[in-house]
Z-matrix of the N, CA and C atoms (Angstrom, degrees):
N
C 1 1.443
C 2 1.522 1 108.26
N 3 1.362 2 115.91 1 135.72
C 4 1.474 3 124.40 2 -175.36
C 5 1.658 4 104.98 3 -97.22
N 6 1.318 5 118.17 4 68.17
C 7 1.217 6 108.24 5 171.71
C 8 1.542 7 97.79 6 -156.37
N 9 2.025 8 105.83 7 158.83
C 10 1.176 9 107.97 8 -154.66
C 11 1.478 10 92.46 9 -95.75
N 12 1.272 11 124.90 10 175.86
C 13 1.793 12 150.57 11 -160.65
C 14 1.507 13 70.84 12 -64.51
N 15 1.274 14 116.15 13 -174.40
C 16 1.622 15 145.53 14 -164.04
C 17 1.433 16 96.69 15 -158.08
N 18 1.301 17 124.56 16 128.39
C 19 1.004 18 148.48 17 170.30
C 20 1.545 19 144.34 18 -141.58
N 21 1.424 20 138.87 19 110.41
C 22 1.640 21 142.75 20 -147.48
C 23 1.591 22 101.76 21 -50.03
N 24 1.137 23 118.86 22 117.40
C 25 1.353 24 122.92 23 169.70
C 26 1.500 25 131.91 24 -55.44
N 27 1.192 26 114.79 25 122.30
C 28 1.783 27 97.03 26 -174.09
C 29 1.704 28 102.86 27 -77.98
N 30 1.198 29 113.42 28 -165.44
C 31 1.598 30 120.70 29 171.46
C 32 1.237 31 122.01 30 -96.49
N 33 1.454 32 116.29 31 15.45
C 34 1.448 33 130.11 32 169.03
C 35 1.647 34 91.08 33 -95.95
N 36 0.947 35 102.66 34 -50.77
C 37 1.873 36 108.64 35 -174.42
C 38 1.401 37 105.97 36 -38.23
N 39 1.559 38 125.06 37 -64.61
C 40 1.289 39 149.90 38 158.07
C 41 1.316 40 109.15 39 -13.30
N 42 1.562 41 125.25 40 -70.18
C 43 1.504 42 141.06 41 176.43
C 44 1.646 43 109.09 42 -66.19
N 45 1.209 44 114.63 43 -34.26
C 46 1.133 45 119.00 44 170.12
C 47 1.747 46 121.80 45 -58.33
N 48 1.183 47 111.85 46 -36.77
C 49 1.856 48 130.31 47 -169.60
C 50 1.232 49 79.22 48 -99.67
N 51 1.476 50 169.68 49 -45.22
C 52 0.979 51 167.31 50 -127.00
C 53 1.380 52 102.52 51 -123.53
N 54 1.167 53 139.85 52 -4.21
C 55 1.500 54 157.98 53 122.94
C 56 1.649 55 118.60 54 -42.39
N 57 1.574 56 90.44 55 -72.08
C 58 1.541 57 98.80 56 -168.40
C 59 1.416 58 101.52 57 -71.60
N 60 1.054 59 149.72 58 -20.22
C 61 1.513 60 150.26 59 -162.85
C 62 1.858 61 93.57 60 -94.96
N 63 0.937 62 111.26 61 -47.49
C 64 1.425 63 104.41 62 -157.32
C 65 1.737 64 120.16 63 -50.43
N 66 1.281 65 124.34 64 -17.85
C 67 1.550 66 124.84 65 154.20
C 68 0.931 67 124.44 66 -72.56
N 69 1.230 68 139.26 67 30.49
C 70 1.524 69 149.18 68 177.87
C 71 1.180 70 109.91 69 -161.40
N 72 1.511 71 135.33 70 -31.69
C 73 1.360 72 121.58 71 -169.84
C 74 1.162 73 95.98 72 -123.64
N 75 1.583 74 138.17 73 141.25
C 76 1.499 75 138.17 74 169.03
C 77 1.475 76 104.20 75 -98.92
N 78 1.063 77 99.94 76 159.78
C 79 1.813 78 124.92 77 -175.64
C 80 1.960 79 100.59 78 -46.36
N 81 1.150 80 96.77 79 124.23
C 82 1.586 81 112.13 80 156.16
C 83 1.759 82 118.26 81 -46.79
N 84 1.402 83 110.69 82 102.11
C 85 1.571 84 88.10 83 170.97
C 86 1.304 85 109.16 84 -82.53
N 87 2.123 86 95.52 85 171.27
C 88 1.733 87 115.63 86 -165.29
C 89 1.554 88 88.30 87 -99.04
N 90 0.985 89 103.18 88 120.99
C 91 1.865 90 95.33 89 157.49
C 92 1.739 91 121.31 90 -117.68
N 93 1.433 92 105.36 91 133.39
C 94 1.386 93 100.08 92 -174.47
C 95 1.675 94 116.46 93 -90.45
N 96 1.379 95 125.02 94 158.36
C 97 1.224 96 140.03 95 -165.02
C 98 1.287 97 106.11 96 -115.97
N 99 1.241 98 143.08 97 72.71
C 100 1.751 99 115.34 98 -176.48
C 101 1.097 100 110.50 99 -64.02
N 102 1.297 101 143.57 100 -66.86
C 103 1.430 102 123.92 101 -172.26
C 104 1.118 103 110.28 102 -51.79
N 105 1.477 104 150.14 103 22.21
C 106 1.709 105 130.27 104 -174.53
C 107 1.517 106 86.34 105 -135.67
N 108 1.431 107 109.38 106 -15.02
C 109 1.973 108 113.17 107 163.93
C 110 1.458 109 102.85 108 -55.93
N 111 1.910 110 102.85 109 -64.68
C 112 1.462 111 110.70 110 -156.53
C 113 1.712 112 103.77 111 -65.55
N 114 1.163 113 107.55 112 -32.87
C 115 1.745 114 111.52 113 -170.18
C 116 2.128 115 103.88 114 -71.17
N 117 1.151 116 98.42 115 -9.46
C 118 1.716 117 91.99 116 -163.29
C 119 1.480 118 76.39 117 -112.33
N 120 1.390 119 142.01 118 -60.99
C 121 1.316 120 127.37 119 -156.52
C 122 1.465 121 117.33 120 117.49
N 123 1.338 122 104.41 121 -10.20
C 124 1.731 123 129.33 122 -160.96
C 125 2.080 124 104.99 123 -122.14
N 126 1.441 125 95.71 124 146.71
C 127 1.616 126 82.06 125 -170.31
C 128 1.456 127 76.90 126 -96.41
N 129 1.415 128 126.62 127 125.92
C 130 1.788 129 171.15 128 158.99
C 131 1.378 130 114.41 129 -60.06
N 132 1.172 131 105.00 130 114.46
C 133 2.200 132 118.81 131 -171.52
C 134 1.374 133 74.68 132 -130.59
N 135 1.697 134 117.43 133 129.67
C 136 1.249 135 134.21 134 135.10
C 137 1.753 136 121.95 135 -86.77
N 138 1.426 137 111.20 136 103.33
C 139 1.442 138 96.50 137 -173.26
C 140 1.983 139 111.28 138 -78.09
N 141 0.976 140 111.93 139 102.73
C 142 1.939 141 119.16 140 -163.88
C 143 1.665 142 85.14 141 -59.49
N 144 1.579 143 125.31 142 97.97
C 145 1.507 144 97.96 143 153.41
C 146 1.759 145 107.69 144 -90.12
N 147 1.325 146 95.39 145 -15.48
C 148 1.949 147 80.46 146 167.08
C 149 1.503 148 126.38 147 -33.89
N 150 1.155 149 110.25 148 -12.65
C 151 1.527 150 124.43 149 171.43
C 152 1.659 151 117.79 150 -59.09
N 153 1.778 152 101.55 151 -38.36
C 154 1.379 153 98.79 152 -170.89
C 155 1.282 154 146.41 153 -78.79
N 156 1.017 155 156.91 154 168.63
C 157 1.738 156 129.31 155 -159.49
C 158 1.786 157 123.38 156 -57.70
N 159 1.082 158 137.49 157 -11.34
C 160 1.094 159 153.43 158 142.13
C 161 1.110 160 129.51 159 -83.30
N 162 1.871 161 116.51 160 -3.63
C 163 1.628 162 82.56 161 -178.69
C 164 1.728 163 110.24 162 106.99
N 165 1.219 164 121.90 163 -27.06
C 166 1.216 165 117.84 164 -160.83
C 167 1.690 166 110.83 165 -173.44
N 168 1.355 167 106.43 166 150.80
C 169 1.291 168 118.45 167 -165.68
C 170 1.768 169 110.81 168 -83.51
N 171 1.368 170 99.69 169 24.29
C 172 1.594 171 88.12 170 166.16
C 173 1.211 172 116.82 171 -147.71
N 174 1.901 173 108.44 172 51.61
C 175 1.284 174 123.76 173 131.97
C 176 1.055 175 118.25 174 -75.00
N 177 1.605 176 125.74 175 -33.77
C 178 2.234 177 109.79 176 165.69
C 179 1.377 178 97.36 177 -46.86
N 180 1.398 179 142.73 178 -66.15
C 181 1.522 180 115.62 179 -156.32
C 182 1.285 181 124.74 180 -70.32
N 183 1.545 182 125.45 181 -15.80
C 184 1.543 183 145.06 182 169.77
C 185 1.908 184 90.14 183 -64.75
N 186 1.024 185 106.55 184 -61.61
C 187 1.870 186 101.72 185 -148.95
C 188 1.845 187 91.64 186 -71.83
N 189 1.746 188 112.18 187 -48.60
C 190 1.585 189 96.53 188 164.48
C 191 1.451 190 127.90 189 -43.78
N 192 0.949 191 124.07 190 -25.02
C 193 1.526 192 113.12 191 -153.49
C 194 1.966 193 87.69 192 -118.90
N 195 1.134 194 135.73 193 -0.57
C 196 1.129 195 90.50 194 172.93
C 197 1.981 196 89.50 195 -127.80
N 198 1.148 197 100.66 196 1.44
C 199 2.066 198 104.77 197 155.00
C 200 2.051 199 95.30 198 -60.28
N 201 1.191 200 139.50 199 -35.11
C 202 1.494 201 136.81 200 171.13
C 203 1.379 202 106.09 201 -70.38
N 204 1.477 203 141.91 202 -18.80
C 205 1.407 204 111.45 203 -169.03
C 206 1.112 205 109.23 204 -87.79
N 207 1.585 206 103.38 205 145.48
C 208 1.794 207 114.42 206 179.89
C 209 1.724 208 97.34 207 -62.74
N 210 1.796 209 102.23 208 -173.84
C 211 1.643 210 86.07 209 -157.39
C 212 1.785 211 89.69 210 -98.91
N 213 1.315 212 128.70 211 10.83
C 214 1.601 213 126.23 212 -177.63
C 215 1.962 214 94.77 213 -78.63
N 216 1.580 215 118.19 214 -53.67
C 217 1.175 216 122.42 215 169.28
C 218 1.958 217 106.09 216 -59.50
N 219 0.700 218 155.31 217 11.52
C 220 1.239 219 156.64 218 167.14
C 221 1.654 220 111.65 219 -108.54
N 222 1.387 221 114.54 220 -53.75
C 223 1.542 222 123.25 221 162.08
C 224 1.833 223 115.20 222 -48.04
N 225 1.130 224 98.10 223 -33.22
C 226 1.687 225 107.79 224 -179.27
C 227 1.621 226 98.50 225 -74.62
N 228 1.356 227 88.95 226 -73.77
C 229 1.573 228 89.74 227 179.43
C 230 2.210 229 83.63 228 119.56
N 231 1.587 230 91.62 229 179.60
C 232 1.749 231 104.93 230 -150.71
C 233 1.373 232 88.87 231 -119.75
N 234 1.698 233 111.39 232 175.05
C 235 1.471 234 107.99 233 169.15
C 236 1.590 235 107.62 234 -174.61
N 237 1.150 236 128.63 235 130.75
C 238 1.260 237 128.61 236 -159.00
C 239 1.565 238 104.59 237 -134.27
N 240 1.258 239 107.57 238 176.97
C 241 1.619 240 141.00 239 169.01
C 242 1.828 241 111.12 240 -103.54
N 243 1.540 242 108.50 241 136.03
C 244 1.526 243 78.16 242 -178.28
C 245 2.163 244 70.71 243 -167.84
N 246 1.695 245 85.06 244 162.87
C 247 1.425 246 85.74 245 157.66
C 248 1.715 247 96.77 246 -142.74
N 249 1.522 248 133.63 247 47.12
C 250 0.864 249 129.16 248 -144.51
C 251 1.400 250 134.33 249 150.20
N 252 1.368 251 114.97 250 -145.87
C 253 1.533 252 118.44 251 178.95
C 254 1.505 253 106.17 252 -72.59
N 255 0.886 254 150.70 253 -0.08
C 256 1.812 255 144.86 254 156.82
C 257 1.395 256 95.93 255 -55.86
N 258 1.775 257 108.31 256 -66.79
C 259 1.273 258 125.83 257 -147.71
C 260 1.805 259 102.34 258 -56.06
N 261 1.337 260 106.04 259 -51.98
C 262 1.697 261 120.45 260 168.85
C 263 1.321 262 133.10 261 -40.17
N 264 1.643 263 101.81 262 -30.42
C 265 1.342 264 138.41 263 -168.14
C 266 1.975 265 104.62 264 -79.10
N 267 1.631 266 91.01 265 -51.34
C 268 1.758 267 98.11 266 -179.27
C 269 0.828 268 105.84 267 -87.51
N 270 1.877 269 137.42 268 -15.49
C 271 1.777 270 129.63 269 168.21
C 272 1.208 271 108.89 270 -56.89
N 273 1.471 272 100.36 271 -56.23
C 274 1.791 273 107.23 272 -172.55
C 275 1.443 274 127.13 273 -47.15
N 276 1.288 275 102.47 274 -38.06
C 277 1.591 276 125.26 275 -163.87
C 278 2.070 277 87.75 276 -97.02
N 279 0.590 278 109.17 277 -76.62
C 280 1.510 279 98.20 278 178.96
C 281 1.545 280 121.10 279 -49.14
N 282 1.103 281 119.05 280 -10.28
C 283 2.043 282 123.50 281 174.53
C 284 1.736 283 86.82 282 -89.39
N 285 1.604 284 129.62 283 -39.09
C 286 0.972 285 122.91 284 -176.37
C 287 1.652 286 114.84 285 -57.35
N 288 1.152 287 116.14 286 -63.62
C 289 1.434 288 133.92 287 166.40
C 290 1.199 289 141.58 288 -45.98
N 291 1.799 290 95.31 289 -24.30
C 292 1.716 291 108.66 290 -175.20
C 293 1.142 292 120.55 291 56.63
N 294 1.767 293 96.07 292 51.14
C 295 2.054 294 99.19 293 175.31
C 296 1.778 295 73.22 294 -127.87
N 297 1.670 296 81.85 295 156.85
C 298 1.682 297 104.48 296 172.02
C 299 1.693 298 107.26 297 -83.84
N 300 1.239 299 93.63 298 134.57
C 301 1.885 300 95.34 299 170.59
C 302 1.413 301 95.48 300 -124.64
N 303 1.830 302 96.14 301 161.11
C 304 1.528 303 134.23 302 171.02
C 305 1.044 304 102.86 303 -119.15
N 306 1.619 305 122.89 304 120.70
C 307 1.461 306 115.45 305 167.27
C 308 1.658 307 101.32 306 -119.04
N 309 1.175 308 117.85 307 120.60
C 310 1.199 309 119.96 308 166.73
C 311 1.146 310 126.28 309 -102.05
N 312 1.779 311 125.28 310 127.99
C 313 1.623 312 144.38 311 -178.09
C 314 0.930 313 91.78 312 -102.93
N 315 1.866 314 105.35 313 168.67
C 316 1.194 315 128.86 314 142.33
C 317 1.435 316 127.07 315 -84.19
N 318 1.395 317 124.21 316 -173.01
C 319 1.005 318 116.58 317 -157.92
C 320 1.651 319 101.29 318 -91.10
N 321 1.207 320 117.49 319 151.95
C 322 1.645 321 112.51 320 -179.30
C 323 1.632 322 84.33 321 75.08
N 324 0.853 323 124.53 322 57.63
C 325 1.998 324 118.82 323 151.07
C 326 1.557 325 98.48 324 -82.96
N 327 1.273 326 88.32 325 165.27
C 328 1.866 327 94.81 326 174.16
C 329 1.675 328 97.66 327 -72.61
N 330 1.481 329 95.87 328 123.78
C 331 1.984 330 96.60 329 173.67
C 332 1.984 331 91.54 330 -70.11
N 333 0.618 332 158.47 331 -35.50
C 334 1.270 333 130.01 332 178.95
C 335 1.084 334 136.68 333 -71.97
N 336 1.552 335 113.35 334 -12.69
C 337 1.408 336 118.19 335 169.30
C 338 1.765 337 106.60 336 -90.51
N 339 1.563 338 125.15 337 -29.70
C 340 1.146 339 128.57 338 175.42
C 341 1.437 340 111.04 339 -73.50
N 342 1.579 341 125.48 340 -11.05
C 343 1.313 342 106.74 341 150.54
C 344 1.818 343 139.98 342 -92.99
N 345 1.499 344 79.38 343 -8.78
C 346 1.589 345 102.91 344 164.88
C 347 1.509 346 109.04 345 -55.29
N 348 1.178 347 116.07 346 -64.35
C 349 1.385 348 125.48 347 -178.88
C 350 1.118 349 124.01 348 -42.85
N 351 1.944 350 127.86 349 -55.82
C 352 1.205 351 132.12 350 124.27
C 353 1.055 352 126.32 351 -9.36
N 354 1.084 353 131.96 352 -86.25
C 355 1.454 354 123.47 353 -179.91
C 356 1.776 355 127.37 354 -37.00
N 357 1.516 356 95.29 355 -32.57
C 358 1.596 357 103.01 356 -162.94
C 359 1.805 358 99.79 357 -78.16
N 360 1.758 359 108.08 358 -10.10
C 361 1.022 360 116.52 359 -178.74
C 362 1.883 361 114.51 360 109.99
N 363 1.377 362 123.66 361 4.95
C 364 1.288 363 116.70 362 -177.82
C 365 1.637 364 105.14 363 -82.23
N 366 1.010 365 111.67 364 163.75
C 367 1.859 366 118.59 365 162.55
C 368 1.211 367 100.83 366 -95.66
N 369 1.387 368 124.07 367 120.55
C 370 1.597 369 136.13 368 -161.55
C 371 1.635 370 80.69 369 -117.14
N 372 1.720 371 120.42 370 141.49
C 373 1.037 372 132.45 371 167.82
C 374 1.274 373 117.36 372 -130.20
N 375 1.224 374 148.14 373 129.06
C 376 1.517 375 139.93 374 -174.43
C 377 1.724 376 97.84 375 -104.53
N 378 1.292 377 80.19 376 140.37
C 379 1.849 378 108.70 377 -171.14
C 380 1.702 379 116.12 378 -135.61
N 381 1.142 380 141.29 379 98.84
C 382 1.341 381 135.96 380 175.68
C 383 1.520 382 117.89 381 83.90
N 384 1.140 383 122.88 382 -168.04
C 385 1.638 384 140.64 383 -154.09
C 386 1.510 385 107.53 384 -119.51
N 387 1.765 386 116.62 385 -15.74
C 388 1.509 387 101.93 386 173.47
C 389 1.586 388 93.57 387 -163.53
N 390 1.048 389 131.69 388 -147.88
C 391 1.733 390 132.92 389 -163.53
C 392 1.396 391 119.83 390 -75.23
N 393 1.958 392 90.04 391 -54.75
C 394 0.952 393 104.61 392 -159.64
C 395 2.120 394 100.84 393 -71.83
N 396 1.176 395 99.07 394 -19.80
C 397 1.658 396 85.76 395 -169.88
C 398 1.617 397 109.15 396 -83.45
N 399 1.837 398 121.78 397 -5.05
C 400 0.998 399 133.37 398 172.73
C 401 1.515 400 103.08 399 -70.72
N 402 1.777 401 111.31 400 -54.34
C 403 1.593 402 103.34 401 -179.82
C 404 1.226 403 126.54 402 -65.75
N 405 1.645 404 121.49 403 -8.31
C 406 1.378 405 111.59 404 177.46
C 407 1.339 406 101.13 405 -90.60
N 408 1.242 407 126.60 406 -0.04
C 409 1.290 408 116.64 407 -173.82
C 410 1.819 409 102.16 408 -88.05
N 411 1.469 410 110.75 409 -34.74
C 412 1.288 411 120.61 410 165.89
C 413 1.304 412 129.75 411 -65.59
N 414 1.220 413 114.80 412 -36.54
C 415 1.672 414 117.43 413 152.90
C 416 1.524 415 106.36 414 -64.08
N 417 0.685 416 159.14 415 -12.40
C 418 1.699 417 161.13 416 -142.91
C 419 1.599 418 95.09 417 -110.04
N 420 2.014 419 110.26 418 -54.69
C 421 1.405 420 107.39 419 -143.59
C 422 1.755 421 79.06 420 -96.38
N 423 1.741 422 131.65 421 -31.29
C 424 1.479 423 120.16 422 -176.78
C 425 1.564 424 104.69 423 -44.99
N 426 1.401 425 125.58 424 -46.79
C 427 1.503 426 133.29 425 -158.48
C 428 1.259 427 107.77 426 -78.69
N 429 1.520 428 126.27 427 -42.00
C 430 1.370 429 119.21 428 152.56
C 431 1.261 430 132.99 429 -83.35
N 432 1.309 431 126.18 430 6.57
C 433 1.397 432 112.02 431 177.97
C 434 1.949 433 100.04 432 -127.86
N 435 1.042 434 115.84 433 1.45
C 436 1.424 435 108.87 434 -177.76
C 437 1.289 436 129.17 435 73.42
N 438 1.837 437 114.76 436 38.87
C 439 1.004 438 114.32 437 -144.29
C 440 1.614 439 93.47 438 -127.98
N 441 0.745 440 118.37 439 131.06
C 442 1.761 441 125.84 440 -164.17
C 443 1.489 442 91.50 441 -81.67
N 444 1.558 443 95.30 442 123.11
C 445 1.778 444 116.97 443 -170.32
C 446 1.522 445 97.51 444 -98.62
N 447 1.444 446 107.84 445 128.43
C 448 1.600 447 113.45 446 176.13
C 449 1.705 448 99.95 447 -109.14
N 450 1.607 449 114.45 448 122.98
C 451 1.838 450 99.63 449 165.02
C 452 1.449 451 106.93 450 -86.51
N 453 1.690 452 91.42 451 159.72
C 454 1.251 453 100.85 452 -175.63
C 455 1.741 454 109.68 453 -93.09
């Protein structure tokens, strides 16, 4: 498997990805709710990342993590597991970057998110009956093909 150890992020780490992201992604707005203040008891910030180019708040970890690859992992190109917004997450951020992605589903993925992916420019491949038999298929093809494995 082509991927590095995993390790708990400190809160420099945090400010750090919150660095590298910030030329491409703008700040999440807070929006307040009063009735969901008065009903919880708590004054209530909805941060909307539905705002962000996908739809969802985990294009920051797609656009962080592949703004870090050296340019041999970029020449290879990336390749993931996804049934979804991950998968959308590493198209986006990789059409940004100009690295090739593989996103591999299972079968019965949502066709609307598997054409999302497409579109954003990944080669989406369907593999197995549920996630996990998509990711072994992605650990399978990172180890033979040299292809820097992102988890979702």
């Amino acid at each position: 498997m082509n991927s590095p150890d995993l390790k708990e992020p400190a809160f420099s780490d945090v400010l750090d990805a919150r660095d590298r992201i910030s030329p491409w992604l703008s700040p999440t707005a807070l929006r307040s709710y009063p009735r969901l203040s008065n009903l919880s008891g708590i004054d209530l910030l909805v941060k909307q990342e539905n705002h962000q180019p996908i739809g969802a708040f985990k294009v920051r970890g797609g656009v962080n993590l592949l703004s870090c690859l050296d340019e041999e992992d970029r020449k290879r190109g990336v390749i993931s597991a996804s049934t979804g917004n991950h998968g959308q997450s590493i198209a986006w951020a990789a059409k940004l970057f100009g690295v090739r992605a593989i996103i591999t589903v299972p079968q019965g993925a949502n066709p609307a998110k598997v054409d999302s992916m497409r579109a954003l420019g990944a080669e989406v491949l369907f593999h197995g009956k549920d996630f996990d038999e998509a990711r072994g298929e992605v650990e399978r093809r990172s180890a033979e093909e040299g292809l820097r494995y992102i988890h979702s």
